[in-house]
C-alpha positions as CSV (number, residue, x, y, z in Angstrom):
1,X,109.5,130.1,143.1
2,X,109.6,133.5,144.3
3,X,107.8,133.3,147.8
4,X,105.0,134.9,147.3
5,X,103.1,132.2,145.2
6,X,101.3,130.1,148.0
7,X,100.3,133.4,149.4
8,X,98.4,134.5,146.3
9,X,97.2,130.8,145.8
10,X,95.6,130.6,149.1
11,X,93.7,133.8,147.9
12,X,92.7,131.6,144.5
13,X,91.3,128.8,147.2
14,X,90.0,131.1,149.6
15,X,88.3,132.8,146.8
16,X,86.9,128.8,145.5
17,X,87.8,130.4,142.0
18,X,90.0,127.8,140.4
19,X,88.5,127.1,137.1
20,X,89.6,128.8,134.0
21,X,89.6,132.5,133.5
22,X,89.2,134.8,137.5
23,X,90.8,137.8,138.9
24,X,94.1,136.4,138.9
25,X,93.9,135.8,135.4
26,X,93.5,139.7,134.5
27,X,95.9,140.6,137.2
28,X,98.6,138.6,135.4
29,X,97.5,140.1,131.8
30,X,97.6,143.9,133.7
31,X,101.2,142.4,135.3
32,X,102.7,141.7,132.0
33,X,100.9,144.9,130.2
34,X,102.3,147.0,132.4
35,X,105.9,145.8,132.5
36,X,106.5,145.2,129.1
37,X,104.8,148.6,128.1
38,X,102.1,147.1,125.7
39,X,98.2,147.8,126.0
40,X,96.6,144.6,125.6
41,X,97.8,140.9,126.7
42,X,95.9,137.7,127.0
43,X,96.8,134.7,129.0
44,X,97.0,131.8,127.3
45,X,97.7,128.0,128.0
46,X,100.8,127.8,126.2
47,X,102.8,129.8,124.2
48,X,102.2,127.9,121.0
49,X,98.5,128.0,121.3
50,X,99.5,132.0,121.1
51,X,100.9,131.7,118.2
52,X,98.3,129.5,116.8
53,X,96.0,132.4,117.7
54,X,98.5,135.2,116.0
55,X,98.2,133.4,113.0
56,X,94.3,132.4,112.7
57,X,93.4,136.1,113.5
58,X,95.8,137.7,111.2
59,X,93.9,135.1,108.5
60,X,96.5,132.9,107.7
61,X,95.6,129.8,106.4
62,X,95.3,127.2,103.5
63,X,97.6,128.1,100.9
64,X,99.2,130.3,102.6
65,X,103.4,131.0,103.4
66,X,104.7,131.9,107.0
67,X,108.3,132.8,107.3
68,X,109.9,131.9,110.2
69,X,113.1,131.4,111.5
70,X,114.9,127.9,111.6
71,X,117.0,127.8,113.9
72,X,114.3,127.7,117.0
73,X,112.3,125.1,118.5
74,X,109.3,123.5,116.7
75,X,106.6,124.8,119.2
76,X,107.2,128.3,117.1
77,X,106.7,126.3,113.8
78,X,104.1,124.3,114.6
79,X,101.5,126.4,114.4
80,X,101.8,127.0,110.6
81,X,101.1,123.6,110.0
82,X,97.9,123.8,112.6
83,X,96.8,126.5,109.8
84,X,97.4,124.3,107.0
85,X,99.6,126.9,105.9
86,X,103.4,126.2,104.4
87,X,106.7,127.5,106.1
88,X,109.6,128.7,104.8
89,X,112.5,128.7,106.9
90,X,114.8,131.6,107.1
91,X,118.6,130.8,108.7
92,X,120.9,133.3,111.3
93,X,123.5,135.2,111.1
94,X,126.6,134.9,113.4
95,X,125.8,138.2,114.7
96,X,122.8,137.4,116.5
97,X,122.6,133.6,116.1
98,X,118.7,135.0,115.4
99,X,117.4,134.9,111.8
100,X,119.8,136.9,108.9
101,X,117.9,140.1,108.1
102,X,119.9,139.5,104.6
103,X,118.4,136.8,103.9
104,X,114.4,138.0,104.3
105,X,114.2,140.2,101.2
106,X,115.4,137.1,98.9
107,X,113.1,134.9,100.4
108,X,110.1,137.0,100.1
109,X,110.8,137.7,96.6
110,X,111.6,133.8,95.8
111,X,108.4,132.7,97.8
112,X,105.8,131.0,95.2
113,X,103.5,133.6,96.6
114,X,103.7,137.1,98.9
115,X,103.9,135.6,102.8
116,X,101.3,136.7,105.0
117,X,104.0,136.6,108.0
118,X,106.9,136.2,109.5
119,X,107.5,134.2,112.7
120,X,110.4,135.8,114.3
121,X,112.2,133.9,117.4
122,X,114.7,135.8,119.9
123,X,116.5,132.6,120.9
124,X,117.6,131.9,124.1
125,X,116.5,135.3,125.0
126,X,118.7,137.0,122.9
127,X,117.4,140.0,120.7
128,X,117.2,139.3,116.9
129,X,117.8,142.3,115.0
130,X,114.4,144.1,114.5
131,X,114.9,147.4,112.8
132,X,116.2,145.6,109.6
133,X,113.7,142.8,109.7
134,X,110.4,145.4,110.5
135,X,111.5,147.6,107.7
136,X,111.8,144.9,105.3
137,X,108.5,143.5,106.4
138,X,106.6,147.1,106.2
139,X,108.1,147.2,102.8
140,X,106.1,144.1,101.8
141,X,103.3,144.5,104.0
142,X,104.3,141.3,105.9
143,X,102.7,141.0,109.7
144,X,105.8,140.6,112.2
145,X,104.8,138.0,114.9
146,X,107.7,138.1,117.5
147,X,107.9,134.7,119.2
148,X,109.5,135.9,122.6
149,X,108.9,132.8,124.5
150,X,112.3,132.6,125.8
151,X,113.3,136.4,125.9
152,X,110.8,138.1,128.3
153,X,112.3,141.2,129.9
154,X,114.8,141.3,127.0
155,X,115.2,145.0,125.3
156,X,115.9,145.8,122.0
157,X,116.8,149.5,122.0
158,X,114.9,150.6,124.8
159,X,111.5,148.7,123.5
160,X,110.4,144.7,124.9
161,X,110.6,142.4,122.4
162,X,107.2,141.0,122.1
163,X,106.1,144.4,121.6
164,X,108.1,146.0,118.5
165,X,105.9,143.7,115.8
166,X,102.3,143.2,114.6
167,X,101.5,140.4,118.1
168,X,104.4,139.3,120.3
169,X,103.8,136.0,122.3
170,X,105.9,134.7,125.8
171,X,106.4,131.7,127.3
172,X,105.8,130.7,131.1
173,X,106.4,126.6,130.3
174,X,108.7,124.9,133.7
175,X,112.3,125.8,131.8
176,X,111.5,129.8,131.1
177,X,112.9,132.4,133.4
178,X,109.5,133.1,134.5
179,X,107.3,130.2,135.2
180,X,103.7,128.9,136.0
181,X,104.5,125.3,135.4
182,X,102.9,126.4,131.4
183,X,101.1,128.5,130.2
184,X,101.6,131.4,127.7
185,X,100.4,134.8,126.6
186,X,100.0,137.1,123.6
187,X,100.6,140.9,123.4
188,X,99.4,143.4,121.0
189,X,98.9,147.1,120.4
190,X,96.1,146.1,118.1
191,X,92.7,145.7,120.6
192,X,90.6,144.4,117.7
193,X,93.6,141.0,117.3
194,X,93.5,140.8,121.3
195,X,89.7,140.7,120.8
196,X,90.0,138.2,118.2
197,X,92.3,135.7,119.7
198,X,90.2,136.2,123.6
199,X,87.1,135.0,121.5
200,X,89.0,132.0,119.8
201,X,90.6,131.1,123.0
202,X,87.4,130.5,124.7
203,X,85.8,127.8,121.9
204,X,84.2,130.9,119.7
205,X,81.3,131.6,122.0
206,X,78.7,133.7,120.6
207,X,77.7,136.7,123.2
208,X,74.1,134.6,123.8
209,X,73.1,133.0,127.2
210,X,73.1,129.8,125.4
211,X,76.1,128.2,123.6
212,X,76.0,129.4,120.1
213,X,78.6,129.0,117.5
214,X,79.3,130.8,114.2
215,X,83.2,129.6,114.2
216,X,85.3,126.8,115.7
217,X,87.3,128.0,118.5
218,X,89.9,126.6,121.3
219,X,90.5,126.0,124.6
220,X,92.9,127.6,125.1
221,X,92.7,130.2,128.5
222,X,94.8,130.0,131.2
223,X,93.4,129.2,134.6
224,X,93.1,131.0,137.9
225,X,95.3,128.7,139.6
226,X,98.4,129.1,137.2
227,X,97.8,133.0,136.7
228,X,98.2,133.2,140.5
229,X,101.3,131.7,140.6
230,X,102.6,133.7,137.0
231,X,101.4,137.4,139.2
232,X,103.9,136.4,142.3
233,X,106.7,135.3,139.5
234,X,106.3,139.0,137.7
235,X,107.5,140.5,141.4
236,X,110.5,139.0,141.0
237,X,111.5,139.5,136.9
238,X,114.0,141.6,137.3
239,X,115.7,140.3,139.9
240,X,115.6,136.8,137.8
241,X,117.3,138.6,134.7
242,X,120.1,140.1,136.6
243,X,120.8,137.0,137.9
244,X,121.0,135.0,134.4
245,X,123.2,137.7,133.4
246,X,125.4,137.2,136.1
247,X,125.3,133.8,136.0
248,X,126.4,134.2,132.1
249,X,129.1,137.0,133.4
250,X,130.7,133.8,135.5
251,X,131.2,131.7,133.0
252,X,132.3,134.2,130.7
253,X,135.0,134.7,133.2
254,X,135.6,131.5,133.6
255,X,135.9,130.2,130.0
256,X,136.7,133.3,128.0
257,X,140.2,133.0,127.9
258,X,139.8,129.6,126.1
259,X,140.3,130.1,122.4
260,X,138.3,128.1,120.7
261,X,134.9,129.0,122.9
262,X,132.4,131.2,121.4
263,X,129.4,132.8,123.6
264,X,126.2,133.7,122.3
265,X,126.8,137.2,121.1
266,X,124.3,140.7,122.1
267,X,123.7,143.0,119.5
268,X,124.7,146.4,120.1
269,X,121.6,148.5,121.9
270,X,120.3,145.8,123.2
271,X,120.2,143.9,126.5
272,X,118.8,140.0,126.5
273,X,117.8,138.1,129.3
274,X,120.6,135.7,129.1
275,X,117.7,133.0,129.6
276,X,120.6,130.5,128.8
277,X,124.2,130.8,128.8
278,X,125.1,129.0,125.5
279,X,128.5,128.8,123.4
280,X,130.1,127.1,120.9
281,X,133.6,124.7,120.2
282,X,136.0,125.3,117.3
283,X,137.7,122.6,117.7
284,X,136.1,120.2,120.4
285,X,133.3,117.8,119.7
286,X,130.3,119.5,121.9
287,X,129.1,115.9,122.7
288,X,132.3,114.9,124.4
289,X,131.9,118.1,127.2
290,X,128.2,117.2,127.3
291,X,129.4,113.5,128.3
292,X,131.5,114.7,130.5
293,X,129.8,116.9,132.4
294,X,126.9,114.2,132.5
295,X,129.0,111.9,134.1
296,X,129.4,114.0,137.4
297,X,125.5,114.6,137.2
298,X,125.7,117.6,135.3
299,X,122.9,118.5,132.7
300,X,123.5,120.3,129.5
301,X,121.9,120.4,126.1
302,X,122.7,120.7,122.3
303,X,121.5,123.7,121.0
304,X,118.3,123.3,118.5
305,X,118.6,121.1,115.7
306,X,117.2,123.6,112.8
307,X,114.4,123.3,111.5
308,X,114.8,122.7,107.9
309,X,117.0,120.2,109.3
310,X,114.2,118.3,110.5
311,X,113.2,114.8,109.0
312,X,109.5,117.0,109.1
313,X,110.6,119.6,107.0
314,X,112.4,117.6,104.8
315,X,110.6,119.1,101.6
316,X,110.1,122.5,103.0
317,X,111.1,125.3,101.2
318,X,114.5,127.2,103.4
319,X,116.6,129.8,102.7
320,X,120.1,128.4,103.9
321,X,123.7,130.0,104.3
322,X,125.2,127.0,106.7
323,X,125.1,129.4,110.0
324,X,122.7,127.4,111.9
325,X,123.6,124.1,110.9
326,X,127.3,125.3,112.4
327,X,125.9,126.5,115.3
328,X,124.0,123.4,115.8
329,X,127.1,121.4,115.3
330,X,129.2,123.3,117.7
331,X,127.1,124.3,120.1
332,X,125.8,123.6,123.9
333,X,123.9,124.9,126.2
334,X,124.9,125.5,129.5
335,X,123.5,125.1,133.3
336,X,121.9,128.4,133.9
337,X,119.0,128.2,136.9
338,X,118.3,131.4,138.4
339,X,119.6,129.6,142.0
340,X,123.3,128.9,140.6
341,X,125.9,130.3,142.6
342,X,129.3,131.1,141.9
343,X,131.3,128.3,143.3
344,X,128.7,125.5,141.2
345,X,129.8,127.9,137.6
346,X,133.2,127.5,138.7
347,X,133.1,123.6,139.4
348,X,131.3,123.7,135.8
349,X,133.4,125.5,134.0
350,X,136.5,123.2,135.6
351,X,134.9,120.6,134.5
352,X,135.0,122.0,130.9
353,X,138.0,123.1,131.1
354,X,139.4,119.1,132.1
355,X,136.8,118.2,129.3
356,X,138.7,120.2,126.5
């Protein structure tokens, strides 16, 4: 926590305005509108119920093919299947770890029918290459939905992602680098989508005195209580992402001169928020430094399993070239809180180092 939060949620009590939707709820959309540069954000319970929103007002639905990148978590696939649409699963490049812009063309082409979008993840707050991908997709006339849970305050020549596509979407769930214990929101240059999704999110309520319904909707808006804590976390963002990157500058420093590591790499022109500090093994099973470093009460992860690699997806259609399936094999992901300080990377990366 930043400090500031109890202070702002004393106002939410003082104010006896704790239930969904309240003044700290459009502070926090003007919070994120105003640092990420785009005109129109809605808060959101989670992340995924923003993307279940992108899709439903862009009129995806039965019948329908999302693309979407595979090597993510499932909250960004998910939501296809809430639309009864189908996925097809795009994998990444080494460049980027993020989806292959190579590989988008051929699967829109090969798709049984034209896609009506593309799910695009920045994993682990890195920037996936967007110039490529929003030109092929404007070729098509394919909507870009940038899923920027994990890569808020990440900046892809100059712009935020979240921003660059058709509806961006972040992520404030406990592990992001900016947290209201969950919640989500979506962003937009588009005020007639915003509009959409606002009236979705609030069970499709007709603009009468009484509840009357012409669609289904959701409940799916944040509440006062949460926002409050999301508006004190926003004062501190920057602050947050120079840390990560120093935290990731540590290891770096620490581990680099091993041969066989790999670390997540930045595209050129961009600057990611280094959410986690991940990296690969050549030569070392990943499980084995993940045991180790377990057994002195240290937690670290595997990267994501893929998705067409997932018993779910088993018969989904994918577009494969082996790169996420490697990285998946290979890879782990670091300790990486915001209140890590040098001498704790150092013990880490020691313990790595005896690990290998």
């Amino acid at each position: 926590m930043s400090g500031r939060e109890q202070a702002y949620l004393a106002e939410v009590f003082e104010s006896n305005y704790i239930a969904p939707l309240g003044p700290m709820v459009d502070r926090f959309e003007h919070s994120i509108q105003r640092f990420t540069q785009t005109p129109y954000a809605l808060a959101l319970a989670s992340a995924t119920a923003a993307l279940h929103l992108a899709l439903r007002v862009l009129g995806v639905g039965v019948g329908d093919y999302v693309l979407t990148s595979s090597f993510t978590f499932i909250g960004s696939v998910a939501p296809i299947l809430y639309q009864n649409a189908t996925p097809i699963f795009i994998d990444s490049d080494y460049a980027s770890w993020n989806l292959d812009p190579t590989l988008l063309e051929h699967a829109i082409l090969t798709a049984p029918k034209k896609p009506k979008a593309l799910i695009l993840t920045h994993l682990y707050g890195q920037c996936a290459a967007i110039d490529p991908i929003l030109a092929v997709c404007d070729a098509y006339g394919i909507s870009l939905i940038e899923d920027a849970a994990e890569s808020l305050g990440s900046r892809y020549r100059g712009g935020q992602t979240g921003t660059l596509g058709t509806l961006g979407v972040y992520s404030f769930n406990g592990n992001k680098i900016l947290s209201t214990s969950g919640g989500g929101m979506l962003v937009s240059s588009d005020p007639h989508l915003i509009d959409k999704a606002r009236f979705y999110a609030t069970q499709a309520r007709e603009n009468v005195p009484h509840y009357e319904h012409l669609e289904y909707g959701y409940n799916y808006r944040m509440s006062n209580v949460l926002a409050a804590i999301g508006v004190a976390q926003m004062e501190v963002l920057n602050e947050r992402i120079a840390q990560r990157r120093k935290i990731f500058g540590w290891y770096r420093e620490a581990l680099g001169e091993i041969e066989e590591i790999t670390f997540m790499p930045e595209l050129p022109d961009t600057v990611g928020n280094r959410w986690l500090t991940t990296l690969t093994f050549e030569h070392t099973n990943p499980n084995r430094v993940r045991l180790a470093l377990e057994k002195e009460g240290i937690e670290s992860r595997p990267l994501w399993k893929p998705m067409h690699a997932q018993p779910l997806f088993k018969e989904a259609l994918s577009l494969q070239n082996g790169v996420s399936d490697t990285l998946f094999a290979k890879g782990l992901c670091l300790p990486s809180g915001t209140q890590m300080d040098h001498d704790t990377v150092i013990r880490i990366a020691h313990l790595i180092h005896k690990a290998l």
